[in-house]
C-alpha positions as CSV (number, residue, x, y, z in Angstrom):
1,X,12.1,123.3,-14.9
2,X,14.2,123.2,-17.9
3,X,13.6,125.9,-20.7
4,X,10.8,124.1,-23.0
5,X,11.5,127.0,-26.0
6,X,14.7,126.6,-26.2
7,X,15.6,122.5,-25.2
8,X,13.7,120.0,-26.2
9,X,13.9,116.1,-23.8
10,X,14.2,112.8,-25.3
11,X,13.7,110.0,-23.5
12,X,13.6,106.3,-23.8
13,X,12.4,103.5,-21.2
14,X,13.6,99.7,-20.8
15,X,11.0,98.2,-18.7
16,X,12.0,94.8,-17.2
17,X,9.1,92.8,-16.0
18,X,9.4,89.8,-14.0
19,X,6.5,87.3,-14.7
20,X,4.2,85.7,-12.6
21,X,5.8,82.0,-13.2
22,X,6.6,79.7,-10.6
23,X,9.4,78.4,-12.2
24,X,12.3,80.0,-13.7
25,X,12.7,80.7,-17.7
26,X,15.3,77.3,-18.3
27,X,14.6,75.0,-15.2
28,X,12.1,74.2,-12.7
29,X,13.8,76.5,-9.8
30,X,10.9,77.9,-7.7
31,X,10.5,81.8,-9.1
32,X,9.5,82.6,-5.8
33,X,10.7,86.3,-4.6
34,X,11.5,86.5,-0.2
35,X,13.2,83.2,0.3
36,X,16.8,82.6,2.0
37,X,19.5,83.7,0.0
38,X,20.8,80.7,-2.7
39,X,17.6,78.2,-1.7
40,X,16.1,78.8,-5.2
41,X,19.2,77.3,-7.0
42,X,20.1,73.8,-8.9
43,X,23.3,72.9,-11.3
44,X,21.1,74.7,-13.9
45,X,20.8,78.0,-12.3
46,X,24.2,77.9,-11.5
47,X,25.7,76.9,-14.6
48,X,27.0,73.8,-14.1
49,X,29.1,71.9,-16.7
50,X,27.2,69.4,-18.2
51,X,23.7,70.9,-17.6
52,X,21.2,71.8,-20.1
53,X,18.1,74.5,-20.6
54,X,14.6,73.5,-20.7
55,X,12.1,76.0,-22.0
56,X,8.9,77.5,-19.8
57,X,5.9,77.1,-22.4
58,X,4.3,80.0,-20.0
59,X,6.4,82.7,-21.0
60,X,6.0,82.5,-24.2
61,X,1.8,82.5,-23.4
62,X,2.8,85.7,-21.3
63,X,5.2,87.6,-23.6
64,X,2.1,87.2,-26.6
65,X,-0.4,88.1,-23.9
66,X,1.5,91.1,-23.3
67,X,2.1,91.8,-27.0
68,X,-1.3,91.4,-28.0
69,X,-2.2,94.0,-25.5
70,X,0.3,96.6,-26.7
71,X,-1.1,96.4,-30.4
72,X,2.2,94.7,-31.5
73,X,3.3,92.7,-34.4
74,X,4.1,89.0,-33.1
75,X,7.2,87.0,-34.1
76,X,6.1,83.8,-35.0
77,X,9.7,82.0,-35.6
78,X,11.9,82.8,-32.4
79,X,15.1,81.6,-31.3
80,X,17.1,82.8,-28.2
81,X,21.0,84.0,-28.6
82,X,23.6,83.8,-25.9
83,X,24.6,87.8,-24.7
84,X,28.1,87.7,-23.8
85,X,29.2,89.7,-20.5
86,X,30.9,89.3,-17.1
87,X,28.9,89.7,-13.8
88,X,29.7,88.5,-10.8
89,X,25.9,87.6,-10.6
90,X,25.9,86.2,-13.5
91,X,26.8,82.3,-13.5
92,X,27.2,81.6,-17.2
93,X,29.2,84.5,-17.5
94,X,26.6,85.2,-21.0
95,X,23.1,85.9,-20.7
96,X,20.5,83.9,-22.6
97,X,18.3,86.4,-24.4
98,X,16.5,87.2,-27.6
99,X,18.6,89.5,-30.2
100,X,17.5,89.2,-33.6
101,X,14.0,88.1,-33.2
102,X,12.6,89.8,-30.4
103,X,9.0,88.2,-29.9
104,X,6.9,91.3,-30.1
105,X,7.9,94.0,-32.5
106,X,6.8,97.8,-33.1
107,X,3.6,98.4,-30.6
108,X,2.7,101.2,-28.3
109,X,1.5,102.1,-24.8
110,X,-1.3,105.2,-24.4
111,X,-0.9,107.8,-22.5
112,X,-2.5,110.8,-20.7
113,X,-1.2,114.1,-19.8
114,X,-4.5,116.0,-18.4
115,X,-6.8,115.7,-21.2
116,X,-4.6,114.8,-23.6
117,X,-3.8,111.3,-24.8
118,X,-0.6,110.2,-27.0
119,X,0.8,107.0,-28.1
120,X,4.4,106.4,-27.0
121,X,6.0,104.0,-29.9
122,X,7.4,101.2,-28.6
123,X,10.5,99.0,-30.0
124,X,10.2,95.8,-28.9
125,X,9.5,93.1,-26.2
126,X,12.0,90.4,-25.7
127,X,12.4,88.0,-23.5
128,X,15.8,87.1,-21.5
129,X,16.5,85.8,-17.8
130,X,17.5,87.8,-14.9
131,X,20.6,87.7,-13.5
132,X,21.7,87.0,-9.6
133,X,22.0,89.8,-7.1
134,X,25.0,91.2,-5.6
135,X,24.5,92.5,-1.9
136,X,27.3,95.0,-0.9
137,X,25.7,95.5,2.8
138,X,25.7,91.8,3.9
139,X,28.8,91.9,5.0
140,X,30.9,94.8,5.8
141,X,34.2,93.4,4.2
142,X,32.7,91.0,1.0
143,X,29.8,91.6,-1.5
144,X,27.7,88.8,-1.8
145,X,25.7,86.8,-4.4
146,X,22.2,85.8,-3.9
147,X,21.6,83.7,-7.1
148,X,17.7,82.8,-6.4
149,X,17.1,85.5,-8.8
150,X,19.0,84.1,-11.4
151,X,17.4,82.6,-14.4
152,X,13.9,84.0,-13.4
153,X,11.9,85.0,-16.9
154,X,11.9,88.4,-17.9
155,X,10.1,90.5,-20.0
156,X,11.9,93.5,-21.5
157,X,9.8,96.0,-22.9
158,X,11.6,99.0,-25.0
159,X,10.4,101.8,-26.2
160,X,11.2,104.4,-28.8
161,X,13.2,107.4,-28.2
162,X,9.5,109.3,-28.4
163,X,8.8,110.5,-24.8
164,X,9.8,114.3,-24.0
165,X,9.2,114.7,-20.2
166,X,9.2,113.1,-16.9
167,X,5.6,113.9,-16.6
168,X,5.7,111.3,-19.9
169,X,8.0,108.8,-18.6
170,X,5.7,108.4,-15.2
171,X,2.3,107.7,-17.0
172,X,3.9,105.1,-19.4
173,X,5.4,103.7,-16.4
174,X,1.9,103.8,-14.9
175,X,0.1,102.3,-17.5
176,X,2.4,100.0,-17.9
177,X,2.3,98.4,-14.5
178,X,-1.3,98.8,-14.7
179,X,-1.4,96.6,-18.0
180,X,0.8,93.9,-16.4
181,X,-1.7,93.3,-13.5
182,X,-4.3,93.3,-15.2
183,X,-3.2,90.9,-17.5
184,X,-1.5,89.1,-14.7
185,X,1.9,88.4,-15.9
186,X,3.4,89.9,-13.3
187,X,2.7,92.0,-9.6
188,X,4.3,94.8,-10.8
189,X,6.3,95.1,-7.3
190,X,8.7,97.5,-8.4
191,X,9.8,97.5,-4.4
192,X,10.6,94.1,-5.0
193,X,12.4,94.4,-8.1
194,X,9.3,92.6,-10.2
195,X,9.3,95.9,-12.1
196,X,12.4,97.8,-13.0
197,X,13.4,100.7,-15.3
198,X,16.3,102.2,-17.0
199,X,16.2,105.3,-18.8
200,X,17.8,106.6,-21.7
201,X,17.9,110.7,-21.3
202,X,19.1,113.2,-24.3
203,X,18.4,116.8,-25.2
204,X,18.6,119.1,-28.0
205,X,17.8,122.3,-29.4
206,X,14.0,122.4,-30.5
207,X,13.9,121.7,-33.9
208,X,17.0,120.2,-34.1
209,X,16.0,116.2,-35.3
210,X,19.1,114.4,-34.5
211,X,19.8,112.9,-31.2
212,X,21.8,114.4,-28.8
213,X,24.1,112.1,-26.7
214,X,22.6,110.2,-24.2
215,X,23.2,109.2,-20.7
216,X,21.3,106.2,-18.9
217,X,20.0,106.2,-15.7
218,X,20.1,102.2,-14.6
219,X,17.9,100.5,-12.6
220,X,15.2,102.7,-11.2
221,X,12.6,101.0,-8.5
222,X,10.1,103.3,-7.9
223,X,7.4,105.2,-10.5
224,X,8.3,108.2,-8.0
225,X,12.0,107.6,-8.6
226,X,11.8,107.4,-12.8
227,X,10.4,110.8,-12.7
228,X,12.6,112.6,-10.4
229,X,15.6,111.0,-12.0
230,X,14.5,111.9,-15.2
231,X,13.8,115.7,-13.9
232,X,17.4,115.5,-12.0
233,X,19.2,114.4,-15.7
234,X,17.0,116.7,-17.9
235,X,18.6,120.1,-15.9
236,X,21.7,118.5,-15.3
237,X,22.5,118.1,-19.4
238,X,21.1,121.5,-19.8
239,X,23.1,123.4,-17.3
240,X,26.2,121.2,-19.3
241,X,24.9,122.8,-22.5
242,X,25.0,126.0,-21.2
243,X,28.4,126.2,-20.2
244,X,29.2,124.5,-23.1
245,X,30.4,121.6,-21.3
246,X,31.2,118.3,-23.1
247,X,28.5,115.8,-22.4
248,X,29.4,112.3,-21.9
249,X,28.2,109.1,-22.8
250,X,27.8,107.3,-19.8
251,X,25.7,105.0,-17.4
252,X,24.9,106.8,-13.8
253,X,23.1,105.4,-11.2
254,X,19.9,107.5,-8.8
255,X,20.5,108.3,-5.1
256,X,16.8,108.6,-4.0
257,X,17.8,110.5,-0.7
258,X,19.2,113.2,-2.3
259,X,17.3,113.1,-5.2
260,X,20.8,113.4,-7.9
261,X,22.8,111.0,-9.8
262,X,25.9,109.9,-10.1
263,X,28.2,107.9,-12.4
264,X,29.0,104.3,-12.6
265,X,30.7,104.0,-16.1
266,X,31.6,105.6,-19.0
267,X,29.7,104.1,-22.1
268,X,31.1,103.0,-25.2
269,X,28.7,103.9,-28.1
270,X,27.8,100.3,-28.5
271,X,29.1,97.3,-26.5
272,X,30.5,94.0,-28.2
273,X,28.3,91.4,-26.4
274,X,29.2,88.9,-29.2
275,X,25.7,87.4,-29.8
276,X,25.4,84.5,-31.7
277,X,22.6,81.8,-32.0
278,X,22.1,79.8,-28.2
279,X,22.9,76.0,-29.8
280,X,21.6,74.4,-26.3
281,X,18.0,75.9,-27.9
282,X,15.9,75.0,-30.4
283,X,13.6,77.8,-31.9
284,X,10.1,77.7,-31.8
285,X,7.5,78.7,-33.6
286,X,4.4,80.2,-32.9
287,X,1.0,78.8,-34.8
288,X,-2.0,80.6,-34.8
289,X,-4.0,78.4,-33.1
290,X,-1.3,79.3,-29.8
291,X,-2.2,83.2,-30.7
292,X,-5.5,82.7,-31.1
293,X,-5.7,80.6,-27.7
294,X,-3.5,83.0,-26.1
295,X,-6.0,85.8,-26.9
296,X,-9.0,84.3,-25.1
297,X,-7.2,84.5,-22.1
298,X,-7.1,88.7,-22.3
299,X,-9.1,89.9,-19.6
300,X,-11.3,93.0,-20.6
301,X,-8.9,95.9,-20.2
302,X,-8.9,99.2,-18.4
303,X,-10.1,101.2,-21.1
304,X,-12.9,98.9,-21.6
305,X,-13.6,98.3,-18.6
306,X,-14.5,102.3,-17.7
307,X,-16.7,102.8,-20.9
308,X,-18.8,99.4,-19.4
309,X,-18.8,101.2,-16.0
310,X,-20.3,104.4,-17.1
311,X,-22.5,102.8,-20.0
312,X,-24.3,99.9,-17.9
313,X,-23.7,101.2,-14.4
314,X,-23.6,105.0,-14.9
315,X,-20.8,105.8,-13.4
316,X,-19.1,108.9,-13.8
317,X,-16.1,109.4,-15.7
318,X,-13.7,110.1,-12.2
319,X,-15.2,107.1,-10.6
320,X,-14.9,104.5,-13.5
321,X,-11.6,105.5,-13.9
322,X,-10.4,105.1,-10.3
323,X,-11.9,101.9,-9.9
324,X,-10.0,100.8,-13.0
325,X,-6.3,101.9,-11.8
326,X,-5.9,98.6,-10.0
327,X,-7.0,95.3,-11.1
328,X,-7.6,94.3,-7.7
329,X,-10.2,97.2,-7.4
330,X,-11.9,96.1,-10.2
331,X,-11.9,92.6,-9.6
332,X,-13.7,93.6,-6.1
333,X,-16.2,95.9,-7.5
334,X,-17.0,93.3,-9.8
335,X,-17.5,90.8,-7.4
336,X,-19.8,93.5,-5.0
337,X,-22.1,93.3,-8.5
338,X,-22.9,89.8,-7.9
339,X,-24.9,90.1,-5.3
340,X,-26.2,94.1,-5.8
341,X,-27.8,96.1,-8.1
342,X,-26.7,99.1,-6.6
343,X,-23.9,100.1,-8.7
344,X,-23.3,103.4,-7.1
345,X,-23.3,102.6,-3.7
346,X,-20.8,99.9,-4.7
347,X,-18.4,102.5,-6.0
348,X,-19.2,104.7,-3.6
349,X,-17.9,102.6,-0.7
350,X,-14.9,101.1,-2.9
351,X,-14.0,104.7,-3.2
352,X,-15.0,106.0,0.1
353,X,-14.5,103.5,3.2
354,X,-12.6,100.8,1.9
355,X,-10.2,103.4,0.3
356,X,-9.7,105.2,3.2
357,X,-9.2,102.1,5.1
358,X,-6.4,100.9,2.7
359,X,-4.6,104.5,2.8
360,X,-4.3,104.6,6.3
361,X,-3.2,101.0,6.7
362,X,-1.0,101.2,3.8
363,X,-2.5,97.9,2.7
364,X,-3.4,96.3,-0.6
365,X,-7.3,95.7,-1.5
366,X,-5.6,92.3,-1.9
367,X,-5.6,92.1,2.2
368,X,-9.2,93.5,2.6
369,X,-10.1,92.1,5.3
370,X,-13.9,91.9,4.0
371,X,-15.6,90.2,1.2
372,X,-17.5,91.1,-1.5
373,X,-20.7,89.4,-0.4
374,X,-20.4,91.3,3.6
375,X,-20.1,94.9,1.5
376,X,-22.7,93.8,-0.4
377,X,-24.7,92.7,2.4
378,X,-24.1,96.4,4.0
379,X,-25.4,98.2,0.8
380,X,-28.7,96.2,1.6
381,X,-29.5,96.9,5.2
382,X,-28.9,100.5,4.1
383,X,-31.1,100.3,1.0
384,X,-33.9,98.4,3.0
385,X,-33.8,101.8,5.6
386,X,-32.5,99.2,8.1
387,X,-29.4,101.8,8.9
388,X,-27.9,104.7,7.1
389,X,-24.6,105.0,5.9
390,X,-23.6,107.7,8.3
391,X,-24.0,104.5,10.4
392,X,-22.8,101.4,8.3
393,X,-19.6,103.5,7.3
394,X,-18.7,105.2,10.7
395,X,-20.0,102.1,13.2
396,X,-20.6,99.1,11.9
397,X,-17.5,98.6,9.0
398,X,-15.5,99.7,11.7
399,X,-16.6,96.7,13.7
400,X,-16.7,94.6,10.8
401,X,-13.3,95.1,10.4
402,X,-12.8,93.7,13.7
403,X,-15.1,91.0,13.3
404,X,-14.8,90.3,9.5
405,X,-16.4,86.6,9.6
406,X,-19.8,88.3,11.4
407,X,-22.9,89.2,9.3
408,X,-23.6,92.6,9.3
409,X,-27.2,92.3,10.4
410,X,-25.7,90.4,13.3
411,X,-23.7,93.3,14.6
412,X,-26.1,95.9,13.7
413,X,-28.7,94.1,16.2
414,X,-25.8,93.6,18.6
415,X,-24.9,97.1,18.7
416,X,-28.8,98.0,18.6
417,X,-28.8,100.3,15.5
418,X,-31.4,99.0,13.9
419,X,-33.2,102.1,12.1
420,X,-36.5,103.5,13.5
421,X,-38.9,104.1,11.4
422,X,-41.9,103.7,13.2
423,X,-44.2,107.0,12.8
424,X,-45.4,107.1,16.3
425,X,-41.5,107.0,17.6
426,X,-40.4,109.2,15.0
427,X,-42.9,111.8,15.7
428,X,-42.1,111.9,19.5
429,X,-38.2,112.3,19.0
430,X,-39.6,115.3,16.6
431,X,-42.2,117.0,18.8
432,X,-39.4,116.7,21.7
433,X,-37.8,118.9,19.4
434,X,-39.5,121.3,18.2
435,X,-40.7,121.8,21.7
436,X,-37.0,123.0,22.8
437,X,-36.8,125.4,19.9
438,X,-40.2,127.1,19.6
439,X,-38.0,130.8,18.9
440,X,-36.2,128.7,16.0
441,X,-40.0,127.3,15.1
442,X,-41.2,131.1,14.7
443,X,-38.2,131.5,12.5
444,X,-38.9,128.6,10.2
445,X,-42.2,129.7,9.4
446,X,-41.3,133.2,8.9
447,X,-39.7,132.1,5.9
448,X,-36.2,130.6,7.5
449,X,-36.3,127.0,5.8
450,X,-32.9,126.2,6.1
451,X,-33.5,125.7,10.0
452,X,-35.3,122.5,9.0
453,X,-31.6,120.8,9.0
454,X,-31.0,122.2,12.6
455,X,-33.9,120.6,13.4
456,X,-33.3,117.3,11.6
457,X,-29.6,117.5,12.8
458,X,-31.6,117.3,16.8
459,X,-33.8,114.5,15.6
460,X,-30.5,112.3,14.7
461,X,-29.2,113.5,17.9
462,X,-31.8,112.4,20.6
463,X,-32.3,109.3,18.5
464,X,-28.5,108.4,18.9
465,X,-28.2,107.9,14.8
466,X,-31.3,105.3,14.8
467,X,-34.1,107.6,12.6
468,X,-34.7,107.0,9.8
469,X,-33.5,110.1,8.3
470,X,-35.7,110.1,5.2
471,X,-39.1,110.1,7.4
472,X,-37.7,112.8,10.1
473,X,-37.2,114.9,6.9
474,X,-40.7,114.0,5.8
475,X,-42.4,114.5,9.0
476,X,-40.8,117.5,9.8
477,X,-42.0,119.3,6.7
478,X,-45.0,118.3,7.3
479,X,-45.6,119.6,10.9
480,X,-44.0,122.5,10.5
481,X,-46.0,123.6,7.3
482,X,-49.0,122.7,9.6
């Protein structure tokens, strides 16, 4: 780790979010990601003399959506300008982007570090298309352009140089994906290039206030991979300082397998895209009957949705909080409260089970095989004393899982584990017993109490999981404090 007393980080994020359209941001090209290489095309995507843009109302919905959410100050009068650089990728040769008038202005995200929260000030928001993608292992002697990418609406969402770690940078990341899911403007696939990052990296002395010159790390894909380039960068600058090595302005890239990066480009201190006003656009305007209908389509938010959790459900702190890192999570506990009152098993098997499930499938809650209703319907047979969870977690969501359409009654009769608790049965699984043990009998009422679990633990045996373990517990006291 780099000396904190005597270097201070800066860091800066570009966050480029791909939103949840179907079409792309200036035709009606499918915004699909996974299809065949150049399907998703038309003359407009690829630039064709001749052809003409068409703004996607739904972006503009999204980008407020998003802005609302990051407490920023909305544009209302917009227009796009035309960002002037070559790309292979890139069919107009210019990008079509916002400059002057990005749509959400000034903002922040909220972080925590432990116990500590800070807001991380944010620039701006824009919106812009995405360009095509070049593939240089396709073919070992060509690179080649996939251009179904091309066009597809972007969000870009820039912050202020106001982070000073990689412990920093990997929350905001993390809250910001959050935010975008649960606001559902975009998956937040960074594996799929729905969520990418470049970061801006400087240090200087502590105390020192100006800048110091930057380098930027393009095109990050993982949270995992922001941090550890932004660690890799931080020591690298440092060890530059040191041996009072010249530090360059330039634009490097991340090689995840060995955990360093290396250079692309040297950077100019600022680039001459040539911007000027897109004339195939008219600007728009946003009324505030659009913001105000925008903002009854905000879902309640992660923070509010954890003080609901422990306020009406009593939920701990830990718990609420988990179940609100994913919307999907959520969304499925919320669902399980439909049709239960139990609030706490609900979490409990969201965050035990079905978790655990999840992990070692290395699935998303989205493919859970079960619904809310059958987890539900579990919660019940164990609250009516019908099974016990020792049971309905180890036995019968394991055969659920096979069987996913099945009612769990059905399989618990199936698999006859239908709880006993009949007194008369009960007591003869307990006198056969305490019967076997009568030295560990003499024991427990010599004062030994804690045998009474060894005891119950036989009970559960002989009955092959089927007592009822509250009345074994009962019963037991009771004959043994005959």
């Amino acid at each position: 780790m780099f000396d904190e007393k005597k270097y201070e980080a800066v860091i800066g994020l570009e966050v480029h979010t791909q939103l949840l359209t179907k079409s792309k941001l200036f035709c009606g090209d499918s915004a699909e990601f996974g299809a065949a290489p150049n399907t998703h095309i038309s003359p407009v995507s690829l630039a064709h003399p001749g052809t003409l843009p068409k703004m996607n109302k739904k972006v503009i919905e999204y980008a407020i959506k998003l802005g609302i959410a990051l407490h920023c100050d909305i544009e209302r009068n917009n227009y796009f300008a035309r960002k002037n650089y070559f790309y292979p990728d890139l069919p107009k040769g210019y990008q079509i982007s916002q400059h002057t008038t990005p749509i959400c202005k000034n903002g922040f995200v909220t972080i925590r570090i432990d116990s500590t929260e800070r807001n991380i000030k944010l620039n701006r928001i824009h919106i812009e298309e995405d360009a095509g993608k070049s593939l240089h292992d396709a073919d070992e002697n060509y690179t080649c352009i996939d251009l179904n990418r091309a066009g597809v609406p972007l969000l870009e969402i820039v912050s202020e140089p106001d982070m000073h770690s990689a412990d920093e940078a990997f929350a905001y990341i993390t809250e910001i994906r959050k935010l975008v899911r649960y606001l559902g403007v975009c998956d937040g696939n960074m594996e799929e290039g729905s969520l990418r990052c470049d970061a801006n990296i400087s240090i200087r002395l502590r105390g020192e206030k100006k800048l110091g010159t930057k380098v930027e790390v393009k095109n990050l894909n993982s949270i995992r991979n922001v941090k550890k380039a932004i660690e890799h960068e931080i020591e690298r600058l440092i060890k530059l300082s040191e041996n009072n090595e010249e530090i360059i302005q330039q634009t490097r890239s991340f090689d995840a397998e060995t955990g360093t990066t290396f250079s692309l480009r040297t950077k100019e201190e600022a680039n001459d895209y040539r911007y000027f006003a897109e004339p195939d656009l008219t600007p728009f305007f946003i009324t505030a009957e659009m913001m105000e209908s925008v903002k009854q389509t905000i879902p309640a938010l992660p923070k509010e949705l954890e003080l609901q959790y422990q306020k009406e459900f009593g939920l701990s702190a830990y718990d609420a909080k988990v179940l609100c890192e994913d919307r999907s999570a959520s969304d499925l506990f919320n669902s399980i409260l439909q049709h239960t009152n139990n609030y706490k098993a609900a979490a409990n098997w969201l965050l035990g089970p079905v978790k655990s499930y999840l992990n070692e499938n290395n699935i998303e809650i989205n493919n859970f095989p079960l619904t809310a209703k059958t987890i539900a319907e579990l919660i019940k047979l164990i609250d009516e004393g019908k099974i016990n969870f020792s049971i309905a977690s180890s036995k019968i969501f394991t055969a659920l899982l096979q069987q996913p359409d099945k009612a769990p009654l059905k399989i618990v009769t199936e698999l006859n584990l239908l709880q006993e608790s009949n007194d008369d049965t009960v007591t003869l699984w307990i006198d056969e017993v305490l019967q076997k043990m009568p030295e560990k009998v003499n024991e427990y009422k010599k004062g030994k109490k804690s045998l009474i679990g060894l005891f119950a633990g036989e009970v559960k045996k002989i009955s092959k999981g089927k007592a009822d373990m509250q009345m074994v517990n009962k019963l037991l006291t009771e004959k043994l404090n005959q």
